[in-house]
BAKOLFI-104183 format. One record per residue (C-alpha): residue in three letters; y, x, z. Coordinates in steps of 0.5 Angstrom, whole numbers, plus 500, padded with zeros to 3 digits. Example, Ala and Ser with C-alpha at 12.3 -4.5 7.8 and 13.67 -1.06 7.14 Angstrom:
REM residues 2
ALA491525516/SER498527514/
//
This chain:
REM residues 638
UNK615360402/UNK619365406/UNK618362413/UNK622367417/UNK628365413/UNK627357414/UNK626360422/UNK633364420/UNK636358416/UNK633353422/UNK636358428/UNK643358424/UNK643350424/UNK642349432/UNK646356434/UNK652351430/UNK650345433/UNK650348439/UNK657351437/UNK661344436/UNK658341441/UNK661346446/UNK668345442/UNK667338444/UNK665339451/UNK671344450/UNK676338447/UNK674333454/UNK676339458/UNK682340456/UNK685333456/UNK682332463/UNK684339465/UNK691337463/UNK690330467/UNK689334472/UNK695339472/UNK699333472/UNK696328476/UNK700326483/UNK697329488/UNK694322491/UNK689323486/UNK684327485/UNK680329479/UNK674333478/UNK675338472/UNK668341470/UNK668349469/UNK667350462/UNK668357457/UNK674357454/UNK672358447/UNK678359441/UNK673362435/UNK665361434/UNK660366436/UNK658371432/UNK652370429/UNK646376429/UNK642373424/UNK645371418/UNK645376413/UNK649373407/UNK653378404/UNK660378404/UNK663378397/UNK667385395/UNK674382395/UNK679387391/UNK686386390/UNK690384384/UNK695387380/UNK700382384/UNK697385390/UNK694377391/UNK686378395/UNK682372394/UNK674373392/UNK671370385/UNK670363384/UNK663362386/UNK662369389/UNK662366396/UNK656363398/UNK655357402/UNK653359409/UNK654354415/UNK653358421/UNK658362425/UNK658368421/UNK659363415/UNK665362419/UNK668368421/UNK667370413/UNK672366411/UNK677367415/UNK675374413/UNK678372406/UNK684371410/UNK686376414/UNK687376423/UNK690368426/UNK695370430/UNK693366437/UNK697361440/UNK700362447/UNK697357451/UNK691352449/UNK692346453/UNK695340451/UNK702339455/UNK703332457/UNK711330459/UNK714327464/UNK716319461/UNK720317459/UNK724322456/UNK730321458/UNK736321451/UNK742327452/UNK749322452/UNK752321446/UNK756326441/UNK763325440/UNK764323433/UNK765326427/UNK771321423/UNK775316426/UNK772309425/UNK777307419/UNK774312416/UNK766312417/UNK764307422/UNK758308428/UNK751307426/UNK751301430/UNK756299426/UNK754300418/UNK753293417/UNK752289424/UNK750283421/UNK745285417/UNK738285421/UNK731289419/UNK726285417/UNK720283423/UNK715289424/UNK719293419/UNK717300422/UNK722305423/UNK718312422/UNK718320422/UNK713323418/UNK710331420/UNK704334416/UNK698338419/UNK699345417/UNK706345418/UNK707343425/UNK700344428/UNK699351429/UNK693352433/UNK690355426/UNK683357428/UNK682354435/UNK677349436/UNK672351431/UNK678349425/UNK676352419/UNK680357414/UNK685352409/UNK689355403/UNK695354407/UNK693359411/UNK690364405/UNK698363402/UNK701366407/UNK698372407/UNK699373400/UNK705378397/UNK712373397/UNK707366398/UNK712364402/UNK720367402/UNK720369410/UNK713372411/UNK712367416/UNK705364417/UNK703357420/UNK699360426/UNK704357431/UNK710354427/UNK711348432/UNK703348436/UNK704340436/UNK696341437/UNK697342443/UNK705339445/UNK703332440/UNK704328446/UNK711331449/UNK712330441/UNK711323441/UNK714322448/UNK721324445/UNK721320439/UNK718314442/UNK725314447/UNK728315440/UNK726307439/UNK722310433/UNK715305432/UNK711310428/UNK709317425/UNK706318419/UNK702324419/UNK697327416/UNK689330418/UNK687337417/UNK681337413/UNK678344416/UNK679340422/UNK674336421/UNK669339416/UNK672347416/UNK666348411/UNK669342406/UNK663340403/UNK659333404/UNK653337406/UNK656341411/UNK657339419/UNK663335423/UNK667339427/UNK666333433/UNK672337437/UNK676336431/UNK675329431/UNK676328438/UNK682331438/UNK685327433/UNK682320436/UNK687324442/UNK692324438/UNK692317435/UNK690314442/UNK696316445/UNK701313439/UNK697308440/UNK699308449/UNK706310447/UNK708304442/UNK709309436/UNK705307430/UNK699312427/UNK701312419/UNK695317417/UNK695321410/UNK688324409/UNK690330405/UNK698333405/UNK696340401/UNK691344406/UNK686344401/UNK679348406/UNK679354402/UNK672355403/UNK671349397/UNK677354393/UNK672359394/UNK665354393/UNK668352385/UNK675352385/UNK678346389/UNK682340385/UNK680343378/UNK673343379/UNK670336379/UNK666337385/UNK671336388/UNK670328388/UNK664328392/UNK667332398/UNK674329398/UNK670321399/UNK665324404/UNK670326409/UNK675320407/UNK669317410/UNK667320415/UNK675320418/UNK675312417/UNK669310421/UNK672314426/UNK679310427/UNK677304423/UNK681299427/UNK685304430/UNK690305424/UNK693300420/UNK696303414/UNK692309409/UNK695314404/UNK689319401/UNK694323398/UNK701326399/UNK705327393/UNK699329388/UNK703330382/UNK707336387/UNK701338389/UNK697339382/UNK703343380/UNK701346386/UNK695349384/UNK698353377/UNK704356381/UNK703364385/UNK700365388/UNK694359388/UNK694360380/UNK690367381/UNK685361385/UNK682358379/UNK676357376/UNK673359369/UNK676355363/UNK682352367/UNK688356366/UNK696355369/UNK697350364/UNK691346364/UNK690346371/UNK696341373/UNK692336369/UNK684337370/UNK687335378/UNK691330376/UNK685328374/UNK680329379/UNK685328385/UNK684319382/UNK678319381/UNK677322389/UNK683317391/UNK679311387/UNK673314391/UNK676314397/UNK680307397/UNK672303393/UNK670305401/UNK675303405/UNK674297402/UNK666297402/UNK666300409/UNK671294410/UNK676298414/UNK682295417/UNK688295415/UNK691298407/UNK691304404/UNK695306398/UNK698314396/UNK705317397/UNK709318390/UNK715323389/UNK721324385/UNK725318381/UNK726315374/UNK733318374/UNK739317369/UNK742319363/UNK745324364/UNK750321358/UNK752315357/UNK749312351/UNK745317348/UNK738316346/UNK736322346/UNK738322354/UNK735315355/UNK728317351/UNK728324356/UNK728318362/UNK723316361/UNK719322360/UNK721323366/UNK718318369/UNK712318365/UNK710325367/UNK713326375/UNK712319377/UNK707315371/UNK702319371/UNK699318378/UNK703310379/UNK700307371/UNK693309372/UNK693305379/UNK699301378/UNK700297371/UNK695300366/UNK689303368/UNK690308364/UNK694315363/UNK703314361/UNK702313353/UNK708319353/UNK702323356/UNK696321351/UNK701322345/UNK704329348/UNK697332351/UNK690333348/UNK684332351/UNK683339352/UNK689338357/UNK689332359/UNK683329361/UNK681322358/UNK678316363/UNK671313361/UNK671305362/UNK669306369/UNK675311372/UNK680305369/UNK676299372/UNK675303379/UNK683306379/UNK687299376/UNK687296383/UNK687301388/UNK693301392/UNK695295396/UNK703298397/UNK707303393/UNK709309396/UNK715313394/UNK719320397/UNK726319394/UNK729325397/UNK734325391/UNK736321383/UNK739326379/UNK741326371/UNK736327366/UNK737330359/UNK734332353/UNK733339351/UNK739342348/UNK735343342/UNK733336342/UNK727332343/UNK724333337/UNK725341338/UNK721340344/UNK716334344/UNK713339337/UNK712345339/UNK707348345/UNK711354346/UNK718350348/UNK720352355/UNK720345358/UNK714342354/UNK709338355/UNK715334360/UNK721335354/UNK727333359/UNK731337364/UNK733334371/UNK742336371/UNK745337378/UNK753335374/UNK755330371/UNK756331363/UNK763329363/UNK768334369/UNK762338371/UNK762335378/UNK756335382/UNK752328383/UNK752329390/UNK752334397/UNK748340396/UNK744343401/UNK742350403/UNK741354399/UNK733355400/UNK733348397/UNK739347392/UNK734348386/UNK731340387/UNK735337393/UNK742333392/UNK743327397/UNK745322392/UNK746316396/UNK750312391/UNK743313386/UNK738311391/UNK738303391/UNK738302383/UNK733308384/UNK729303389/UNK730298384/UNK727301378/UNK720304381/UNK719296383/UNK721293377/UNK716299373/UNK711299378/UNK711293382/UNK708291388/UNK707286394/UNK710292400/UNK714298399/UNK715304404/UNK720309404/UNK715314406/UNK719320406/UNK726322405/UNK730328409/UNK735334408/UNK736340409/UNK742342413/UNK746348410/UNK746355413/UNK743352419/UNK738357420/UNK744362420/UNK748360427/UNK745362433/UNK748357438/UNK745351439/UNK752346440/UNK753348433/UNK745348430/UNK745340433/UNK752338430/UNK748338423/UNK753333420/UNK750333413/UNK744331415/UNK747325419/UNK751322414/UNK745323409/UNK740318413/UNK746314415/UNK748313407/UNK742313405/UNK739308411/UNK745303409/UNK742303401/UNK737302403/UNK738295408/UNK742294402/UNK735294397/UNK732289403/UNK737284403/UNK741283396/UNK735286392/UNK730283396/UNK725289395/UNK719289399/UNK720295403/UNK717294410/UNK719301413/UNK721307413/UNK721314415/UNK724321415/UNK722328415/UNK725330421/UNK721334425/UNK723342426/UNK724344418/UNK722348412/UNK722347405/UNK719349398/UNK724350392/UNK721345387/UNK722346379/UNK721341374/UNK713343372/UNK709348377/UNK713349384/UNK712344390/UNK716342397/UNK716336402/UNK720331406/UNK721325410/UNK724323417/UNK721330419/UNK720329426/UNK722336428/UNK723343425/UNK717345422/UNK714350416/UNK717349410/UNK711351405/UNK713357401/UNK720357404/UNK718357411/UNK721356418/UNK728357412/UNK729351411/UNK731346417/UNK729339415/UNK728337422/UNK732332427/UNK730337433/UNK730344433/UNK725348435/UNK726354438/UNK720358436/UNK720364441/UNK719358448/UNK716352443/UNK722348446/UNK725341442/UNK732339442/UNK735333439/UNK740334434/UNK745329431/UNK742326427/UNK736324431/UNK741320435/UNK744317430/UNK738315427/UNK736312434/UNK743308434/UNK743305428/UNK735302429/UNK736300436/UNK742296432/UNK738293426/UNK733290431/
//
């Protein structure tokens, strides 16, 4: 035995122990300090004088090597799967984020708390006399919103939180993308975007003077275990920050709707074994559902483990990511072994949520829509539906739903080879695990058989639109006219507002995927030509964000009332926005009530979603429109 490397391994243990707790002795401090700074002068309140610490020490004894990184043809750095060996110190640490590249630092590093309330700016004139488009307070005023219903906005980690090394945060794949040759079309980094990490409660603060009574937000991974794996420490001060976070909805009357992981992957298990396309995954991802559970058990009421799986297992085989993938898995395997993988972590996580009997209900988050023929009366159209719903929606919703088991339009398109097949007990553990059916239904468009037919297609592996044989049109097939308004050009590709679709769209999901409870857990536009005006009257007049939440709101209070769906809230993507352009196999992007102006995946800060802008030079919000439109019909539904 080697005593001096366990006395090595054994000093590296306490120095990271030493580390987090100071990290969370720093957590404290800085609530108090704030407290302090904004105290009234009749208080007094002691603040101990603590060393500010934003990035761990160096190690001087860790001696493990750091793997030789070498760029690809692409221009693409990431190191060999299973080159990186596991080391838990500060080193350790500091050689992952090696892998990514210098963090730009936050300008300040103390949470900010606002004077309250937030007082709301006068109301804009309107947009269309009244016998053309009435109020928001006026879009069916004898119809009210059913009791508890909430009425949310929803925001991810990477995309508002900056602050992407403090605290003892470790790397995500996010934060490698970013630094990769055009992973994201602006050259725009999360480091700051919105640094809701440490303005969350001016956040909160202002939606909550919206009348919103939720926020549907999602948990960093490498927050809490920055090394990713079961057998790595907790960062305390990651925990502590989100038990800040949450504890301050909780005083501001908005509702913590939690999601566990919406994409930010920690890239240490990429490096480990490949991350979703390796089985390993399993294990790690349940360990630190559990860990977070018992932390806010009691404290949050609602639970996804997953936002939009089947954009994020697309994900994955899409640049930059795909040069991220384990031997044997290739770009057109690696959809499906995630797919695979991924329900069998959210059937994990969901067996001990219910094992650990944690309060409340827990389900995941599905994207796009069953869709329309694009012809009437055309069974090629109609068979193209429905590998359209199999493979977006199906593939998630069936094994968890109705079957157990994967869309029989899969089984019979994919061999094993691809898709992998459940065992007796992954269909027994998966069947049931959902309390609610989730769905972001940002659009219906028309769907289609390939031109050269189904047949064409369906038998030939080499077909551009195999294994999925169905193509999603924007256009009607009898003038050419569009289904709906466009957006800006960043999202054009996938998103229409198409309110006249989403009520029979709602109908649908329930009728092929029925549950006791529905949430529309996202839905959201992107203004066009919004990140081109340079004067803040004409960024908050976004007139066809406005009428896209008041249509599509109309829809759905319609989908309540006559058709008697459970939906028992909803809630927009709307904070500060960006977007990702998603195409019908490997790209991804994300929506809601977006709570501000954020960084849109590959699109970054491009792409405005938010019902607030974000002036990213001074970090100051600002109402727009459609925040206050929002507002008005709520307080009117009530």
């Amino acid at each position: 035995m080697d005593t001096s490397s366990n006395l090595r391994t054994t000093n590296e243990h306490f120095r990271l122990v030493a580390w987090h707790t100071i990290l969370s002795i720093q957590s404290k401090t800085r609530a108090i300090s704030t407290a302090a700074a904004n105290a009234p002068s009749s208080v007094s309140i002691v603040v101990s004088s603590q060393p500010q610490i934003t990035s761990p020490p160096t190690s001087a004894v860790s001696n493990i090597p750091t793997p030789t990184i070498i760029p690809n043809s692409s221009g693409v750095k990431f190191p060999p799967i299973g080159s990186v060996k596991k080391d838990f110190s500060p080193a350790g640490l500091e050689r992952l984020w090696d892998i990514v590249g210098p963090v730009q630092p936050p300008p300040f590093t103390t949470t900010r708390v606002p004077q309250t309330p937030v007082a709301l700016p006068s109301a804009p004139p309107a947009l269309y006399p009244s016998w053309f488009a009435p109020a928001p307070a006026d879009i069916f005023p004898n119809i009210k919103l059913p009791k508890d219903f909430l009425f949310g906005v929803a925001t991810a980690a990477y995309q508002v939180e900056g602050a992407a090394k403090s605290e003892g945060k470790g790397p995500t794949m996010w934060d490698w993308n970013s630094r990769q040759p055009n992973g994201v079309a602006d050259n725009t980094t999360g480091d700051i975007v919105d640094l809701q990490y440490f303005l969350y409660k001016e956040d909160v603060a202002r939606v909550a003077a919206l009348g919103v009574n939720a926020h549907s937000l999602s948990i960093s991974w490498a927050r809490i275990f920055p090394f990713g794996t079961a057998d790595s420490p907790v960062n305390q001060a990651g925990l502590d920050h989100y038990a800040d976070l949450i504890n301050y909805h909780l005083a501001s009357g908005v509702e913590p709707v939690v999601t566990l992981f919406h994409w930010d992957v920690p890239l240490a298990l990429q490096a480990y074994y490949g991350g979703f396309a390796s089985p390993r995954i399993v294990d790690d991802f349940v360990n630190y559902a559990k860990t977070v559970f018992k932390a806010f058990n009691g404290k949050v009421k609602t639970w996804y483990t997953f936002n939009e799986p089947r954009v994020y297992c697309g994900q994955i085989a899409s640049y930059p990511f795909n040069f991220t993938l384990p031997a044997g898995v290739n770009a057109s395997v690696a959809p499906y072994q995630c797919s695979y993988h991924l329900l069998r972590a959210h059937a994990g996580a969901v067996k001990a949520f219910r094992e650990m009997k944690i309060q409340g209900e827990i389900s995941f988050k599905n994207d796009d829509f069953v869709g329309v023929p694009w012809r009437a009366n055309n069974t090629e159209d109609a068979e193209a539906v429905e590998r359209h719903a199999a493979f977006q929606i199906g593939v998630f919703s069936d094994p968890i739903f109705t079957t157990g088991n994967w869309p029989q339009r899969l089984l019979d398109t994919l061999p094993p080879s691809f898709l992998p097949r459940f065992t007796a007990q992954d269909k027994k553990d998966i069947l049931g695990s959902a309390d609610f059916f989730a769905i972001d239904p940002y659009r219906t468009l028309y769907i289609r058989a390939p031109l050269d037919g189904l047949a064409a297609c369906v038998s030939n592996t080499s077909h551009p639109l195999w294994p999925q044989c169905n193509e999603p049109v924007l256009f009607d097939s009898n003038a050419g006219w569009a289904i709906g308004v466009t957006p800006d050009p960043a999202s054009q590709d996938w998103l229409q507002a198409t309110p006249n679709f989403v009520r029979q769209s709602l109908k649908d999901l329930h009728t092929r995927w029925p549950s006791k409870k529905m949430f529309v857990s996202e839905f959201g536009f992107v203004e066009p030509f919004e990140e081109l005006r340079t004067d803040l009257f004409r960024i908050t007049q976004d007139v066809a964000r406005t009428n896209y939440y008041m249509t599509y709101l109309g829809e759905i209070l319609l989908a309540i009332q006559e058709d008697k769906l459970p939906i028992a809230g909803i809630f927009a993507w709307g904070k500060a926005s960006s977007s990702w352009l998603i195409k019908l196999d490997h790209s991804y992007r994300s929506s809601v009530l977006a709570m501000v102006d954020n960084t849109e995946w590959g699109s970054g800060i491009s792409a405005k979603f938010g019902i607030q802008y974000v002036n990213y030079t001074t970090l100051e919000r600002t109402y727009k429109r459609s925040a206050l439109a929002l507002c008005e019909y709520f307080m009117a539904m009530q």
